[in-house]
N, C-alpha and C positions, 0 to 999 in steps of 0.2 A: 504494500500500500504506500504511494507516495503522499507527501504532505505539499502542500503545498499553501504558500502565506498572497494574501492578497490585503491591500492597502486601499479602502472605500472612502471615497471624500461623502460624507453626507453634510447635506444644506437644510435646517427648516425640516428634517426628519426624512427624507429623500435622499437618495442615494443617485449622485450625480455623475459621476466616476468610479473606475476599478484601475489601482497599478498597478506593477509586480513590484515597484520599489516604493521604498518612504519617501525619497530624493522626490518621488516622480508628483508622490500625491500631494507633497508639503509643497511645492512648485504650485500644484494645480489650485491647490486651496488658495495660498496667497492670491494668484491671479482674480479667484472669486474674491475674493477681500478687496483688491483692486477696482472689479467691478462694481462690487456694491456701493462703493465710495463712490465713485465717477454717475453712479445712478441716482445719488440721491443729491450731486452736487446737479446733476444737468437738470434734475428734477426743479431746481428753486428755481434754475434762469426763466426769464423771458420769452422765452421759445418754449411755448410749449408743443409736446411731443406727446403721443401715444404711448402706455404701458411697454406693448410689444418694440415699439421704438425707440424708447429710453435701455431697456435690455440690452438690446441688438447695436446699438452705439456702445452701452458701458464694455460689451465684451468684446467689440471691435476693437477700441481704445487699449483693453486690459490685455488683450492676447496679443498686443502691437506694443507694448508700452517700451521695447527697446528702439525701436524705430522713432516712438512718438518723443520723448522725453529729451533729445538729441533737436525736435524742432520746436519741442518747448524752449529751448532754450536761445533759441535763435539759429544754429546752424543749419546753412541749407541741407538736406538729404544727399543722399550721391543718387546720381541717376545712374538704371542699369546698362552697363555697354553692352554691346551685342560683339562677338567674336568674329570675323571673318574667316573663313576658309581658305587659308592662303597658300596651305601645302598643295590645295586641289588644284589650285593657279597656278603654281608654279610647277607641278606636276604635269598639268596640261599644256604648260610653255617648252616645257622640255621633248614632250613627246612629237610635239607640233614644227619645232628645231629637229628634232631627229628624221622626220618625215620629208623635210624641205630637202637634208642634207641628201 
């Protein structure tokens, strides 16, 4: 019989998550902590928002927050580059040279 340990984040008596590590669910939990906070602060603003859409922002923000905190702070994001294929080019220039010669 094997054993095995599983780590359940419960919220409000629900059972939100399952880990195999503590690392994983103590991560997960904070992030809901994160969220709850970011839903009850957009909740006061001026904008108001839907239940469902105050949620769906806090955990957007809360599942982002290494991205976000970097443009709270004023720094622009990096944008993502795209790689070119250049050995395919250069591979085709050579074959292209071989065929002329």
């Amino acid at each position: 019989m094997a054993v095995i340990v599983k780590y359940i984040v419960v919220r409000n008596g629900e059972e939100k998550m399952t880990f195999a590590t503590k690392k994983e669910a103590d991560a997960y939990d904070k992030m809901l902590d994160i969220a709850d906070n970011l839903f009850e602060f957009l909740e006061t603003s001026k904008i108001k928002f839907t239940e469902n859409q105050l949620e769906d922002i806090s955990l957007l923000l809360a599942e982002n927050k290494d991205k976000l905190v970097p443009i709270l702070r004023g720094i622009k994001p990096k944008k993502k580059t795209v790689k070119k294929p250049e050995q395919k080019e250069s591979a085709s220039k050579k074959t292209i040279k071989q065929k002329n010669i």
